[in-house]
SERO-4910 file (N, C-alpha, C, O; in steps of 0.05 Angstrom, whole numbers):
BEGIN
 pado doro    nc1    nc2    nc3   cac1   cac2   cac3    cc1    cc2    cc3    oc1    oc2    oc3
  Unk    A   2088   1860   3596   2102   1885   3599   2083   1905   3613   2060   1908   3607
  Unk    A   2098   1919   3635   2074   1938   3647   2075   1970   3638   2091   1985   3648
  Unk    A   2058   1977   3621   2064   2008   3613   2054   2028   3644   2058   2052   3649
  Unk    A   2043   2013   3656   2045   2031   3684   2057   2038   3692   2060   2062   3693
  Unk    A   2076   2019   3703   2100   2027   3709   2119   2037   3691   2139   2050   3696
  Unk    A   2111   2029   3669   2141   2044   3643   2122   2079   3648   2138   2098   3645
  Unk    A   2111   2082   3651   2097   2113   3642   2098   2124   3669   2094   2148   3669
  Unk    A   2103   2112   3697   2111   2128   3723   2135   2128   3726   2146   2145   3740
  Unk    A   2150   2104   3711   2184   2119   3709   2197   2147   3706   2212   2163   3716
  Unk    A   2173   2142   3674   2182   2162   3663   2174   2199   3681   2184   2221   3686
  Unk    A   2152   2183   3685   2141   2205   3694   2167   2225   3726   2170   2248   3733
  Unk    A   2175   2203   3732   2198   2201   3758   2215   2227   3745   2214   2249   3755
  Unk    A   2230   2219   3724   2242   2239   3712   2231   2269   3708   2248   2283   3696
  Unk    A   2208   2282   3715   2193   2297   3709   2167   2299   3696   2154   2280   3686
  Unk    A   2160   2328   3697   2128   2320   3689   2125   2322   3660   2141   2335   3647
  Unk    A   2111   2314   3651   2094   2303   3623   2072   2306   3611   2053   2295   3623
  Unk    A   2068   2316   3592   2036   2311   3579   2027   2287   3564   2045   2270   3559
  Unk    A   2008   2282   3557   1999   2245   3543   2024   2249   3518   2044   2235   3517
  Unk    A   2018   2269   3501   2037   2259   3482   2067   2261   3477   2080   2256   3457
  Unk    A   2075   2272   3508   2098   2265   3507   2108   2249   3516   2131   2242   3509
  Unk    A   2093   2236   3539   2088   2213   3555   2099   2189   3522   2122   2182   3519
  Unk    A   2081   2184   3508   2081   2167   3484   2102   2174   3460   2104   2161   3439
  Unk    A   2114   2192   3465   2144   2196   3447   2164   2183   3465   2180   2167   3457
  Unk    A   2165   2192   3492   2187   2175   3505   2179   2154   3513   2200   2142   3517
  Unk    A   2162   2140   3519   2156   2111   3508   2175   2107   3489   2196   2094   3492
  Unk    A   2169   2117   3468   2174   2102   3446   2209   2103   3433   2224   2090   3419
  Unk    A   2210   2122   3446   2247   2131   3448   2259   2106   3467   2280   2095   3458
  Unk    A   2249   2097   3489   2256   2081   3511   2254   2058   3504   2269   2042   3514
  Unk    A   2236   2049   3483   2228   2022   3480   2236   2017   3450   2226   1998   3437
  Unk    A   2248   2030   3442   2253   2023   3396   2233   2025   3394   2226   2004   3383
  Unk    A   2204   2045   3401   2181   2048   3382   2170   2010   3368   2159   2002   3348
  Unk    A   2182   1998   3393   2166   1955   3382   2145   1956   3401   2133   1935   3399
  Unk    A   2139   1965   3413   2115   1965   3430   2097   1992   3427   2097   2007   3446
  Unk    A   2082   1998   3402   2062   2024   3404   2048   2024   3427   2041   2003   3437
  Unk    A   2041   2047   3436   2014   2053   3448   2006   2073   3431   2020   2088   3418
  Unk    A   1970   2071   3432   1965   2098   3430   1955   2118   3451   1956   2112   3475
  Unk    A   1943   2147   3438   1949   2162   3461   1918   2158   3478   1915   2170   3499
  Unk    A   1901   2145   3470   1875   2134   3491   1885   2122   3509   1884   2130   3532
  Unk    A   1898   2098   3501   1912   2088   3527   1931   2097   3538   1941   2084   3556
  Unk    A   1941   2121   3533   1965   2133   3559   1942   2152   3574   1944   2160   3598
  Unk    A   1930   2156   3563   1903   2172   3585   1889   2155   3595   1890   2163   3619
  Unk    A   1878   2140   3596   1860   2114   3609   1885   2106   3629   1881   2102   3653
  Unk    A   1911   2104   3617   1934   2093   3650   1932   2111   3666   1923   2110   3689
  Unk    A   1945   2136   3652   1939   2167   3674   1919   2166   3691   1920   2165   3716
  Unk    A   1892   2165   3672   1863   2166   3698   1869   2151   3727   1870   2159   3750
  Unk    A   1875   2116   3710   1886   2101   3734   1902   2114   3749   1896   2125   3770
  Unk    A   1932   2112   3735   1945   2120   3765   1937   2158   3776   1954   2169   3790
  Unk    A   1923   2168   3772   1909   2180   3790   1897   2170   3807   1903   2175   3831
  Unk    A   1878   2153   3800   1856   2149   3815   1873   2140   3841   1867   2148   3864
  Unk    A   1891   2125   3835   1905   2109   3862   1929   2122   3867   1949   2108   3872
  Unk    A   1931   2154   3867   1943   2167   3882   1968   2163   3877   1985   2164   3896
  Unk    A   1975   2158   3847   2010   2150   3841   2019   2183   3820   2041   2193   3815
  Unk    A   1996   2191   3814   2002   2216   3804   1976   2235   3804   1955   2226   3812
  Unk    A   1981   2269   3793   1966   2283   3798   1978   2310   3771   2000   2316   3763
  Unk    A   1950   2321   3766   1954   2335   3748   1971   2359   3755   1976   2366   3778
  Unk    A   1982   2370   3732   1997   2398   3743   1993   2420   3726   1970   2423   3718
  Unk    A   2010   2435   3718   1999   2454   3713   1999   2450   3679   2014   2433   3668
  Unk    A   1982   2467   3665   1971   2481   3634   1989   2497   3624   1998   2518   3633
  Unk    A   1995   2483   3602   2010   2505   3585   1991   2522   3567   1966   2524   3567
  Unk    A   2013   2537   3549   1994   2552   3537   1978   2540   3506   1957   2547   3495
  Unk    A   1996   2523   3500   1977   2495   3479   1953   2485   3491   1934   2476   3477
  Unk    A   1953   2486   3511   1926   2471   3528   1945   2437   3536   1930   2418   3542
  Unk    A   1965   2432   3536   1971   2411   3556   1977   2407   3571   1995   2418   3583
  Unk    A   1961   2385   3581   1959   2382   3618   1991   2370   3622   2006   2359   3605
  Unk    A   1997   2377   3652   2030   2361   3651   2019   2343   3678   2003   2354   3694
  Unk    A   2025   2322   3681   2024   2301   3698   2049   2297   3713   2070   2288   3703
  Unk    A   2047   2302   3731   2061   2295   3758   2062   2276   3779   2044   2272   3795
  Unk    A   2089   2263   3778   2088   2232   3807   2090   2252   3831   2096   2274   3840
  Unk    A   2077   2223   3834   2067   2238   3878   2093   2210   3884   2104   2193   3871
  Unk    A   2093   2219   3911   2122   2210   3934   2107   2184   3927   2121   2175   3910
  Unk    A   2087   2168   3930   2070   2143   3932   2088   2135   3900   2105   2117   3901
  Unk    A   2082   2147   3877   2083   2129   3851   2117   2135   3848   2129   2121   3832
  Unk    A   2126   2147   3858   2157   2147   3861   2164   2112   3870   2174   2093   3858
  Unk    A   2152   2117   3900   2160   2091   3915   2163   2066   3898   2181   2050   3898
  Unk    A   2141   2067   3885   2130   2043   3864   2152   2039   3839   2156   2016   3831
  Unk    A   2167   2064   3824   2180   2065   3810   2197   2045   3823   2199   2023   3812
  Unk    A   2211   2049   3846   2235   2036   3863   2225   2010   3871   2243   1995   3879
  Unk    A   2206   2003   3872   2192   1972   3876   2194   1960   3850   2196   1936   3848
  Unk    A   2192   1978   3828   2183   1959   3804   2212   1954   3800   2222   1931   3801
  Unk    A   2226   1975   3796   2261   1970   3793   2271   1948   3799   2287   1933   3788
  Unk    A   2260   1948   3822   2278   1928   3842   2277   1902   3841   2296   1885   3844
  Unk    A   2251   1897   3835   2239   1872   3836   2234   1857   3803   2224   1865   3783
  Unk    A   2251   1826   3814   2247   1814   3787   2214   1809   3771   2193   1804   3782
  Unk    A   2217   1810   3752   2187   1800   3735   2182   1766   3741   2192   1744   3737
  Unk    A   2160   1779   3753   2146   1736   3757   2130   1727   3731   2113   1739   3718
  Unk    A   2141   1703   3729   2119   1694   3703   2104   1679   3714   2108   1665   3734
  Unk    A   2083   1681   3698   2056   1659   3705   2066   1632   3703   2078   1625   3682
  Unk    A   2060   1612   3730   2055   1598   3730   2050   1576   3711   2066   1557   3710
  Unk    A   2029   1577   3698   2007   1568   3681   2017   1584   3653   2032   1603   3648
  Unk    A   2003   1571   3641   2017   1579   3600   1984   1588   3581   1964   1574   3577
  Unk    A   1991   1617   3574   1969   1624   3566   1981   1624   3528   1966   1629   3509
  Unk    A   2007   1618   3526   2008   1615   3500   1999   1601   3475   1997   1576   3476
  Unk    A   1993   1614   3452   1965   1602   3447   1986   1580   3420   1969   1569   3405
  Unk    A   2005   1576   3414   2022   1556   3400   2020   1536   3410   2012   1516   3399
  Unk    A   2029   1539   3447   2031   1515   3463   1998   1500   3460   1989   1479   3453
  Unk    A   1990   1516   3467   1964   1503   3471   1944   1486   3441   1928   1467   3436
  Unk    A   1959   1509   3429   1953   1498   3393   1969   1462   3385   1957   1445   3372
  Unk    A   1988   1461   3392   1997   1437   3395   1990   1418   3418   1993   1394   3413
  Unk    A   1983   1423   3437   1982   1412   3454   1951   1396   3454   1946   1375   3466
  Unk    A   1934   1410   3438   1909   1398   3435   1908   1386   3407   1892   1368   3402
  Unk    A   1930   1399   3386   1926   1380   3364   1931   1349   3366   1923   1328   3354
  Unk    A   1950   1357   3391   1960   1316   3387   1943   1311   3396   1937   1291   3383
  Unk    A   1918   1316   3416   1903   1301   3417   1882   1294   3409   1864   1283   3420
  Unk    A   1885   1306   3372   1858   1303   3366   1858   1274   3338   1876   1278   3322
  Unk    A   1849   1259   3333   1841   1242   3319   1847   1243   3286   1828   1243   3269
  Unk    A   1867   1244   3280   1869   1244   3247   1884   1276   3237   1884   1286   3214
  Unk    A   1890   1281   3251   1910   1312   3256   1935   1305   3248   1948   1290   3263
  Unk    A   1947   1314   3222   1977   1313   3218   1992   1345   3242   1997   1369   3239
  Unk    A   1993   1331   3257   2005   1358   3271   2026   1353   3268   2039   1359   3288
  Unk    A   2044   1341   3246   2070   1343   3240   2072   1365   3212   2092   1374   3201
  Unk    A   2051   1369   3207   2054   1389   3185   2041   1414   3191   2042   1436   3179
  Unk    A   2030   1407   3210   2027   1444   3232   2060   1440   3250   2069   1459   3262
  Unk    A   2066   1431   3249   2092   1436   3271   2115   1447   3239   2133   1463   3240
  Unk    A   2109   1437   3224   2129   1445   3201   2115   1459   3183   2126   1461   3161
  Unk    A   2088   1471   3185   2088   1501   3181   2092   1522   3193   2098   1543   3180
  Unk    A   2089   1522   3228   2092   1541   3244   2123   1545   3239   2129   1568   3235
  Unk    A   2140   1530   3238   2170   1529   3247   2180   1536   3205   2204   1536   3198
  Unk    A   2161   1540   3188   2179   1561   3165   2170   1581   3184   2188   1589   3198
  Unk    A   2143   1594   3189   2139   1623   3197   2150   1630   3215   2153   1654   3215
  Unk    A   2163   1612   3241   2180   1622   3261   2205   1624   3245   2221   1639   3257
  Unk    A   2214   1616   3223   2249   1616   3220   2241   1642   3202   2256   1662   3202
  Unk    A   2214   1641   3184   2213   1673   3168   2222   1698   3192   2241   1713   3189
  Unk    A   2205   1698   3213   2204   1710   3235   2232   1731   3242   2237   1755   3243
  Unk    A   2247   1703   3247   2272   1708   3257   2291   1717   3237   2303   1738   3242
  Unk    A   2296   1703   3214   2306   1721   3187   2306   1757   3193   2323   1774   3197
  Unk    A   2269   1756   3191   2261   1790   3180   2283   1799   3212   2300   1817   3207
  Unk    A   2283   1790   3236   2297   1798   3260   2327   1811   3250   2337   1833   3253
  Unk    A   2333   1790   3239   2361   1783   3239   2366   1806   3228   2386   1818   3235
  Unk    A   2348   1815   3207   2356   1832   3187   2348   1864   3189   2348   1884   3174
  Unk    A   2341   1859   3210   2323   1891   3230   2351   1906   3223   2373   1895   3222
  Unk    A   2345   1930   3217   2358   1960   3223   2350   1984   3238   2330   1998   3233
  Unk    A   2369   1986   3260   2358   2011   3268   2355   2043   3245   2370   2059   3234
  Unk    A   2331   2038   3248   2324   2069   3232   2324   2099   3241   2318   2118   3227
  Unk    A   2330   2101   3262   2338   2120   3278   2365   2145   3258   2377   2142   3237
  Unk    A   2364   2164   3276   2385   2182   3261   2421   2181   3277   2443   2184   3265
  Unk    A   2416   2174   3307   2447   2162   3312   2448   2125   3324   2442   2114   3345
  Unk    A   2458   2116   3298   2464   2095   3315   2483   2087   3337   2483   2065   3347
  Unk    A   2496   2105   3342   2513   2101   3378   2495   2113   3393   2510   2124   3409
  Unk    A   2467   2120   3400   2465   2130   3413   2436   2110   3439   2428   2087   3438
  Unk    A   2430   2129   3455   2413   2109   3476   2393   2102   3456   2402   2081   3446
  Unk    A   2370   2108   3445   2345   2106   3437   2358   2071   3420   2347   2049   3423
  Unk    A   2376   2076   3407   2385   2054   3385   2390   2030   3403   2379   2009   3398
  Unk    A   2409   2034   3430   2405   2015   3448   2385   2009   3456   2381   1985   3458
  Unk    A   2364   2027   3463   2341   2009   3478   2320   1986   3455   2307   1965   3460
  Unk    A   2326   2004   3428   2319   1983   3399   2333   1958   3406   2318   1938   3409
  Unk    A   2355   1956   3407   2368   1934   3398   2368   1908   3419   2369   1884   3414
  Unk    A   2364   1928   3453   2355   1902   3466   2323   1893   3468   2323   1869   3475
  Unk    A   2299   1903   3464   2284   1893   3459   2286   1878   3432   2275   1856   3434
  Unk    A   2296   1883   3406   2300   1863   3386   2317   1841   3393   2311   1819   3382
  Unk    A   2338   1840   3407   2355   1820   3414   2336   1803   3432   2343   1780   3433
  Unk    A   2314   1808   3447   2297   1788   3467   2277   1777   3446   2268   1755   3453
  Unk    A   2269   1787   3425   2248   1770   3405   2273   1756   3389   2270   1733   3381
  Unk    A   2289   1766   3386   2309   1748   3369   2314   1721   3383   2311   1698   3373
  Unk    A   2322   1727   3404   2328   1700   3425   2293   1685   3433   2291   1661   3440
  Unk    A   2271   1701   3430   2248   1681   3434   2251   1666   3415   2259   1643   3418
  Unk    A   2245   1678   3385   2243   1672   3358   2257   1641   3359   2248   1618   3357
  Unk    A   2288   1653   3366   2300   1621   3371   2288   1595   3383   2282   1576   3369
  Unk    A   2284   1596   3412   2273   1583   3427   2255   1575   3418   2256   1551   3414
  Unk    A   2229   1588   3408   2206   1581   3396   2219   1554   3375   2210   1532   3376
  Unk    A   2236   1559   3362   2241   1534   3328   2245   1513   3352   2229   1494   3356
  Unk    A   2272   1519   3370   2281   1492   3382   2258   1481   3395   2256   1456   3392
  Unk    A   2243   1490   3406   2219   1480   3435   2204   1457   3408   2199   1434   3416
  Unk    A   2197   1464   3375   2179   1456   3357   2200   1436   3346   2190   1420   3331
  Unk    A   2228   1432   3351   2239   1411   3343   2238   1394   3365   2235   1370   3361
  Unk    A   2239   1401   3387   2238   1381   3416   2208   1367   3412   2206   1343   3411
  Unk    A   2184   1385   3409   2159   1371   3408   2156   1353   3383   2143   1333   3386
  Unk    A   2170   1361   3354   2173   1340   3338   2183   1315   3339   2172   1296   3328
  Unk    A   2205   1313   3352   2221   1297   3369   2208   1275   3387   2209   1251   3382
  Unk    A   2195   1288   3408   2178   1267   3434   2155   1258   3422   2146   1238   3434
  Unk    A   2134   1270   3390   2115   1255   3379   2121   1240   3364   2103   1227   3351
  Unk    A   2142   1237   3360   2150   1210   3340   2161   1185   3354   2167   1163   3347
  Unk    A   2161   1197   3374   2170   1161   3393   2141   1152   3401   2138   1131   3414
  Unk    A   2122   1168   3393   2091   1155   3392   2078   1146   3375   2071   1164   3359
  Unk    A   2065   1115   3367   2057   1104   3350   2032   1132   3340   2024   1151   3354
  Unk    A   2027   1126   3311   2011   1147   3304   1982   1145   3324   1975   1125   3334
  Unk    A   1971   1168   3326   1948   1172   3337   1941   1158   3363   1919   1155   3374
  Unk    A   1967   1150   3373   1967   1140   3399   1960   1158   3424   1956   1149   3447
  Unk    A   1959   1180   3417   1957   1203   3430   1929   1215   3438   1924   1231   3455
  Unk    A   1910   1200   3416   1890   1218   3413   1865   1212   3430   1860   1188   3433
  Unk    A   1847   1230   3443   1832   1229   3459   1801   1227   3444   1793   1247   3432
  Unk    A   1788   1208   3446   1761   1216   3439   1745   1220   3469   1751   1214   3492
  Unk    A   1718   1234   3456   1708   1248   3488   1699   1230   3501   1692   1208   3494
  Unk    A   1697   1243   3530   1695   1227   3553   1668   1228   3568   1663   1241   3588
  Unk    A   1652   1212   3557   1632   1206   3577   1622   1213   3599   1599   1217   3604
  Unk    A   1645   1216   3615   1632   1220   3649   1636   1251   3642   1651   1265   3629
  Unk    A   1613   1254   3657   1598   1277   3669   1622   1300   3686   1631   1292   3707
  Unk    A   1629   1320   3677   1649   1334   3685   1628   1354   3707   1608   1368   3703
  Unk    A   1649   1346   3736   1636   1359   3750   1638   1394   3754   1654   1409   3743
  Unk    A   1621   1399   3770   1623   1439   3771   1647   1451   3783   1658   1440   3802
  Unk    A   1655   1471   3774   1674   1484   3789   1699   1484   3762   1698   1479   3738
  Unk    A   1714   1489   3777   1739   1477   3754   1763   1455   3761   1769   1450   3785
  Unk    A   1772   1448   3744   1784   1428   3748   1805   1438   3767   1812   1461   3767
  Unk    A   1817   1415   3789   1840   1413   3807   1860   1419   3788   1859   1410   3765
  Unk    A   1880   1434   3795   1909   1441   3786   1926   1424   3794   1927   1413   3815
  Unk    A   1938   1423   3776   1966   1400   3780   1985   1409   3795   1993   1431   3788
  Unk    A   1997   1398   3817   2009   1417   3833   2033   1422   3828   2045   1442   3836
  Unk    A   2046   1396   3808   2073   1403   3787   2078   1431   3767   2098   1442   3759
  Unk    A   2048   1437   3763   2049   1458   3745   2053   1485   3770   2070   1504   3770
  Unk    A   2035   1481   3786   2032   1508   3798   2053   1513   3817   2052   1535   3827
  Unk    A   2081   1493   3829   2095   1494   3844   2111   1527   3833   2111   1535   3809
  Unk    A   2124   1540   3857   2141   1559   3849   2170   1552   3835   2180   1531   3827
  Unk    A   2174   1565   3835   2208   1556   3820   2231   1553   3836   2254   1544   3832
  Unk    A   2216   1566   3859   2246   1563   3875   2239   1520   3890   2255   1501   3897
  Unk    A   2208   1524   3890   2203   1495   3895   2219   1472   3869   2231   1454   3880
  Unk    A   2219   1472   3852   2224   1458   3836   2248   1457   3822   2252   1437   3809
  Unk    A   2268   1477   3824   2288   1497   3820   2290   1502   3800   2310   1515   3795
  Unk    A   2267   1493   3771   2269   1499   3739   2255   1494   3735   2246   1472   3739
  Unk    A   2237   1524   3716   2216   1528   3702   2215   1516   3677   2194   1517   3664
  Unk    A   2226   1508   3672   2234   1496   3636   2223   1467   3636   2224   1453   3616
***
């Protein structure tokens, strides 16, 4: 998620001080993604520095109001516009948590796959059972809650099925058939060649899944 651009949106709408900057955040987003207010000033610095905004004028509290320049406008309308790319490559650390247990030597990773998957179904329960706490529930702020909880609700899901699919494809493998002990040869410098299956785009392959 980019709070850069969520905080020059906002900013689009008019100008802002840090902590009001971080109330409508949090109005915009169901308050599921905190910031605090160091980091809405450390973004500010940034997009100063690169000419997407600029200070304005002092009130009489002493807060600064921050103002978009025509440049961080533009960018609002680029970020809009344009779909979110996902990486390539998988920095999730479950996948990878499974993905090295099978290969390790005497590892029931069937009882890490059926512990992770109670805490993913706990997960999704506490989801299920979210309330907006807000003071109108017809109103925007409750919407913007309910679709960020409806996208962890629907990960939450995905996450159990992906851990029934991987339970699934390790059992058509004799036990410990899987497992790697280390490898001798000398691993050379640099880093390893990328698989070019992994790194193809999506429009090359026509499905990320």
């Amino acid at each position: 998620m980019s709070v850069r651009q969520s905080l020059l949106a906002i900013l689009d709408q008019g100008p802002c001080y840090g902590y009001q900057l971080r109330t409508e955040f949090d109005r915009r987003t169901g308050s599921t993604w905190p910031l605090n207010v160091g980091q809405i000033y450390n973004t500010l610095d940034r997009l100063e520095r690169d000419g997407l905004v600029v200070k304005g004028d002092t009130d009489e509290q002493g807060h600064v109001y921050w103002e978009i320049t025509d440049a961080g406008s533009s960018e609002v309308r680029d970020w809009l516009a344009s779909p979110v790319e996902r990486s390539s490559g998988t920095r999730d650390e479950l996948a990878i948590k499974l993905a090295v247990a099978s290969t390790l030597p005497g590892v029931d990773v069937a009882q890490i796959i059926h512990a992770q998957r109670r805490a993913s179904l706990g997960q999704l329960q506490e989801l299920n059972r979210a309330k907006y706490a807000g003071s109108n529930p017809d109103g925007p702020e409750e919407l913007a809650w309910s679709l960020v909880v409806d996208s962890m609700i629907f990960a939450a899901e995905a996450e159990v099925r992906w851990l029934d699919h991987t339970e699934q494809r390790l059992a058509l493998h004799p036990e410990h058939a899987m497992a790697l002990t280390l490898s001798a040869d000398r691993p050379k410098r640099g880093r390893p060649a990328k698989d070019p299956a992994i790194t193809e785009t999506p429009a090359a392959t026509g499905s990320v899944r």
